[in-house]
PADREN-997783 format. One line per 4 residues: their letters; for each residue x, y, z of C-alpha. Coordinates in steps of 0.2 Angstrom, whole numbers, plus 5000, padded with zeros to 4 digits. Example, Ala and Ser with C-alpha at 12.3 -4.5 7.8 and 13.67 -1.06 7.14 Angstrom:
as	5062:4978:5039  5068:4995:5036
This chain:
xxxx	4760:4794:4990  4755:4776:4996  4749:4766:4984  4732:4762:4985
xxxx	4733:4741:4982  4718:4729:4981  4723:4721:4998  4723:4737:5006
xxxx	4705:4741:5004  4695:4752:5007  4708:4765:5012  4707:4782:5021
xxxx	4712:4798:5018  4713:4817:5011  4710:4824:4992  4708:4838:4984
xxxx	4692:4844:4976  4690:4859:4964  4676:4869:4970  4667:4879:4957
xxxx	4659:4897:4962  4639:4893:4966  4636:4880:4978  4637:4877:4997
xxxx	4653:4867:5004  4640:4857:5011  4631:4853:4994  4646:4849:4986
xxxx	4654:4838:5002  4635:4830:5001  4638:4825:4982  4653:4818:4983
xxxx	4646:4807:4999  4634:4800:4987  4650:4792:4977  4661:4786:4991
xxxx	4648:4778:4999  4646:4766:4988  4664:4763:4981  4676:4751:4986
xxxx	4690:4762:4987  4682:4767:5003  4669:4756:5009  4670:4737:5014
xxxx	4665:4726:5000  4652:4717:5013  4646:4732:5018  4643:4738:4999
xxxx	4634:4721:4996  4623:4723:5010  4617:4738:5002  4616:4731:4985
xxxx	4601:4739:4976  4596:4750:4988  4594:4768:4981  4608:4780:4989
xxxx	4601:4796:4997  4610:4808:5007  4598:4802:5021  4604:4784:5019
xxxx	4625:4788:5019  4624:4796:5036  4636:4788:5047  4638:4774:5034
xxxx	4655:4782:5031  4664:4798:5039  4669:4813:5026  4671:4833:5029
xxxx	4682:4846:5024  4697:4855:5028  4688:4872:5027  4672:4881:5020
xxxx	4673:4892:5004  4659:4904:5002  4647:4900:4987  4653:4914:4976
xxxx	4672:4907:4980  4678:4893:4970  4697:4883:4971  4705:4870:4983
xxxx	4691:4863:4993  4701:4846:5004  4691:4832:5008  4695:4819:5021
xxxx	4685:4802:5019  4688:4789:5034  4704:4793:5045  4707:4805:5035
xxxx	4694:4817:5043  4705:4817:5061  4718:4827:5048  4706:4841:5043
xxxx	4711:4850:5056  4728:4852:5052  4722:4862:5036  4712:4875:5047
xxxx	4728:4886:5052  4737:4881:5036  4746:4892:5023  4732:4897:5008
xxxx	4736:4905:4994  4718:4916:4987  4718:4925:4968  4703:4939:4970
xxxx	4698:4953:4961  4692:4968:4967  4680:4982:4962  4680:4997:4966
xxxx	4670:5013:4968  4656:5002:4978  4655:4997:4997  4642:4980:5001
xxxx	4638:4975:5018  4643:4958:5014  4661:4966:5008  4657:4954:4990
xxxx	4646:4955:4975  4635:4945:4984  4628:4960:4996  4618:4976:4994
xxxx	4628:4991:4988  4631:5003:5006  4639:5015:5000  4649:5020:4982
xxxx	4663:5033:4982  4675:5040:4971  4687:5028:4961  4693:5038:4947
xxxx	4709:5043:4957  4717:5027:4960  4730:5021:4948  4741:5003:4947
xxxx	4756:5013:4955  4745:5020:4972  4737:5001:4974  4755:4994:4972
xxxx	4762:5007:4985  4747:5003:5000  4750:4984:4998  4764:4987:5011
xxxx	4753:4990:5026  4743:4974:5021  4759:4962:5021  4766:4955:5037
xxxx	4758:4952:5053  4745:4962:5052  4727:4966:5066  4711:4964:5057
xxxx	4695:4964:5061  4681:4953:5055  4666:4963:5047  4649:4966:5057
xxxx	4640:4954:5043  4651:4939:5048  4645:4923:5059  4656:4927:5070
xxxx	4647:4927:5090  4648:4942:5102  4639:4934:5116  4630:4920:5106
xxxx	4623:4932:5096  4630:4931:5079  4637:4948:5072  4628:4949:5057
xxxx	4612:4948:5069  4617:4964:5076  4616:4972:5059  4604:4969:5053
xxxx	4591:4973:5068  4598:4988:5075  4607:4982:5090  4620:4991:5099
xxxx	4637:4979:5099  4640:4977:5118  4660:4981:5112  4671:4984:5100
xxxx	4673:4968:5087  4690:4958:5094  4703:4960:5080  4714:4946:5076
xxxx	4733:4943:5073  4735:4935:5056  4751:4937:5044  4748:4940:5024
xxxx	4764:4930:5021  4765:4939:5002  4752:4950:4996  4753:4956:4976
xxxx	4743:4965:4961  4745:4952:4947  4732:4961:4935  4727:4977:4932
xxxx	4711:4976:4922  4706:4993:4923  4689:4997:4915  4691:4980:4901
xxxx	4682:4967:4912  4663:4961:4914  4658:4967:4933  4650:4980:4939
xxxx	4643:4985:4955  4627:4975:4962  4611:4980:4960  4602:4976:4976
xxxx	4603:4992:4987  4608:4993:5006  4588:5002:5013  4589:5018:5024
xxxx	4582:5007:5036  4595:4995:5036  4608:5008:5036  4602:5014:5051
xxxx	4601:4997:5060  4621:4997:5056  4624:5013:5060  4616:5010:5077
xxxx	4625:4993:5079  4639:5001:5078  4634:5018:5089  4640:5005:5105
xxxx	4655:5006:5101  4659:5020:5090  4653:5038:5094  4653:5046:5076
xxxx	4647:5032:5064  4638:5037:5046  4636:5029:5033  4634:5038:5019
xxxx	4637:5038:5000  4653:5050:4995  4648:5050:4977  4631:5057:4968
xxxx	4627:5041:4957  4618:5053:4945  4634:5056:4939  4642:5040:4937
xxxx	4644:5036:4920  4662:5025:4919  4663:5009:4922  4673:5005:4938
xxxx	4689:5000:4939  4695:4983:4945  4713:4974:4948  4718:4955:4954
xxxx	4726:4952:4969  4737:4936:4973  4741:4934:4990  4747:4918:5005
xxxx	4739:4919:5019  4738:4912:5036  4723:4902:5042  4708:4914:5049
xxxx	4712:4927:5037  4696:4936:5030  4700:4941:5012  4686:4952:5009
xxxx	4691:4962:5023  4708:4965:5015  4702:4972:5001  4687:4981:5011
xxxx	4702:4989:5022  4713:4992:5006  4698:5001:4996  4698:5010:5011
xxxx	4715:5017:5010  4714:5022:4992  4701:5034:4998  4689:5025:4990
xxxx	4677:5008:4991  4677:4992:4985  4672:4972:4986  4676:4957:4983
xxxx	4668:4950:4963  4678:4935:4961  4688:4924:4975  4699:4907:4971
xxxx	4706:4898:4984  4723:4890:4974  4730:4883:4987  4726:4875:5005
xxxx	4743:4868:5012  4749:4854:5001  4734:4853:4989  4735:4867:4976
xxxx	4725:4870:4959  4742:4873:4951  4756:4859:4960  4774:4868:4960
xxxx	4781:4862:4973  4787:4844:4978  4773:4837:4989  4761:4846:4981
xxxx	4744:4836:4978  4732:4841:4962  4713:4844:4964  4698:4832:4955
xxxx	4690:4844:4943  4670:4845:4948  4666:4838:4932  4673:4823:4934
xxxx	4660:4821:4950  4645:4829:4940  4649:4817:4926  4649:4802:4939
xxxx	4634:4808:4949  4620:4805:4931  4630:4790:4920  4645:4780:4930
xxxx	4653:4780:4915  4665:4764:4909  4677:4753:4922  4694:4751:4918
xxxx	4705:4735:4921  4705:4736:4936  4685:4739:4940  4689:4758:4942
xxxx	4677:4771:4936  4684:4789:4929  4679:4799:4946  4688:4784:4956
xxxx	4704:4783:4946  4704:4802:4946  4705:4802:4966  4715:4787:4967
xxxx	4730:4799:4956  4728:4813:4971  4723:4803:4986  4735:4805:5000
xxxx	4734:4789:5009  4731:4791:5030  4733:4775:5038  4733:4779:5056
């Protein structure tokens, strides 16, 4: 890594940041603009004393310094989230089709339209049957190159209409959605937490309307399409089961819709509660292997954000010599 040198500044480049499970990419990319665009390490000194005692808004750092990321995480996902400040956002791209490895766990027994916790329950099913060995042995179909399509309530447009739109008001798809290549480089069960473990299925319930709105989306390109619970939940009293699953990834892979598909198999249902990203390309939560960058905990940016907190020696504050550790220098 280049060192980052008083005569070099400000600098550009690419760091790691460790997203936690809650907000928006965007917020979080918008709080961390907040910082850089009065440090230093990445703004012109002349610049920064232009705009001495002027109170920082997100309103006033727009297009004072260029930032984005190498890739959205839902709010309910947390893990690798890269930033590039400077020229380091003409490198985001590079991190779109990258490797990423993605810890989740899944529950099962319950179906949302949203494939997560963060959806209305569709439909619940049976789950009682499935055991460690059965998950283990339908991984297989999972692994490789593999064709998968994107579910209906995604962003994803079918002639400029977005498909989730669909959905939800009763629109017939005009054809099938597209499935895409991707290739599940590993794919593992890493825990098997059975009925120990706090989640449980949402509360928020998929309407009889709204059914029918998907089931009539989906009439335009499927002939026999109901969707219907497979289980009375009178009867449920257990608590459902749920396992971790570990897998690498290639870029434009949906996660949720592995562990939709692979509830499926099981006969049974399932979603997404928990999702980490642990690793985008080179930046990992965990570093293993040589190149590998760390990620800034969030705290360190929350601390920052209400009390700077001390400089050090060299006029560094904590949240700048935590990115100076894990910043990868781009210089062209």
């Amino acid at each position: 890594m280049p060192k980052v040198s008083l005569s070099s500044l400000p600098v550009s480049g690419l760091f790691g940041l460790a997203k936690p499970s809650g907000p928006t990419s965007m917020s979080v990319i918008n709080d961390v603009k907040l910082l850089i665009s009065q440090s230093r390490l990445f703004v012109e000194a002349s610049k920064l004393e232009k705009s001495k005692g002027q109170k920082p808004t997100r309103k006033h750092t727009r297009g004072s310094i260029k930032i984005g990321q190498g890739g959205t995480l839902d709010p309910l996902a947390d893990g690798v989230l890269v930033v590039g400040v400077g020229k380091g956002t003409k490198k985001l791209s590079d991190f779109l089709d990258c490797t990423k490895e993605y810890h989740t766990t899944c529950l099962l027994g319950c179906e949302t339209d949203t494939y997560d916790k963060e959806g209305a329950r569709v439909r619940i099913a049976p789950w009682q049957h499935v055991t460690r060995e059965k998950v283990e042995s339908a991984l297989a179909q999972f692994s490789g190159e593999i064709q998968q399509t994107p579910p209906i309530f995604s962003a994803l447009k079918m002639d400029g209409r977005p498909l989730y739109e669909y959905a939800r008001k009763g629109i017939p798809l005009p054809r099938p959605i597209e499935s895409r290549k991707v290739t599940v480089h590993s794919l593992e069960l890493v825990d098997w937490l059975g009925t120990n473990h706090p989640y449980r299925w949402p509360e928020k319930l998929f309407s009889e309307e709204e059914k029918k709105a998907m089931e009539t989306a989906l009439k335009g390109t499927e002939a026999d399409v109901s969707i219907k619970d497979d289980l009375d939940l009178a009867t449920v009293t257990d608590i459902p089961t749920a396992f971790v699953l570990k897998m690498k990834v290639s870029g434009g892979t949906y996660v949720r819709s592995i562990v939709h598909d692979l509830a499926h198999s099981l006969g049974s249902a399932g979603h997404v509660v928990t999702l980490t990203r642990a690793r985008q390309g080179r930046f990992a939560l965990e570093p293993v292997e040589e190149g590998d960058f760390s990620c800034v905990p969030w705290d360190v940016f929350q601390r920052a954000s209400t009390e700077p907190g001390e400089v050090d020696e060299d006029g560094w504050t904590e949240w700048e010599r935590e990115v100076i550790k894990r910043l990868d220098v781009v210089n062209t």
